[in-house]
N, C-alpha and C positions, 0 to 999 in steps of 0.2 A: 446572735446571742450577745445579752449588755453582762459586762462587768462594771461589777460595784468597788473600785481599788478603795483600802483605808492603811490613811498613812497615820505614824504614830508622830505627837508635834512634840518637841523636846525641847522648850524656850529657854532662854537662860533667864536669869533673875528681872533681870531689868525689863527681860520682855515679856514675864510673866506680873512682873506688877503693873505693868500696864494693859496687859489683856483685862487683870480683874476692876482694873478702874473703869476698864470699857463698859467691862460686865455690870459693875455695880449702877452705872451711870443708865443701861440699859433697864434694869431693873427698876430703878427709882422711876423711869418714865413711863414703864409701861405696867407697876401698883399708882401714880399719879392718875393716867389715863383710866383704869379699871377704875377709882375711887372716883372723878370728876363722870365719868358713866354710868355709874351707879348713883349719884345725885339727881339723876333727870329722873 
């Protein structure tokens, strides 16, 4: 039998403003990629 564990992430400030810069950086590359694929 699998177990699925979920842990709950509790960051402090500084390491939440850097998760969402990841995030945003993430996003802009991958609406970049969708919009330059959708050109072809």
């Amino acid at each position: 039998m699998y177990y699925a564990y979920k842990y709950r992430l509790t960051p402090s400030d500084a390491h939440r403003d850097e998760l969402d810069r990841h995030r945003d950086i993430c996003r802009q590359l991958y609406n970049h990629t969708l919009y330059r694929l959708n050109e072809y």
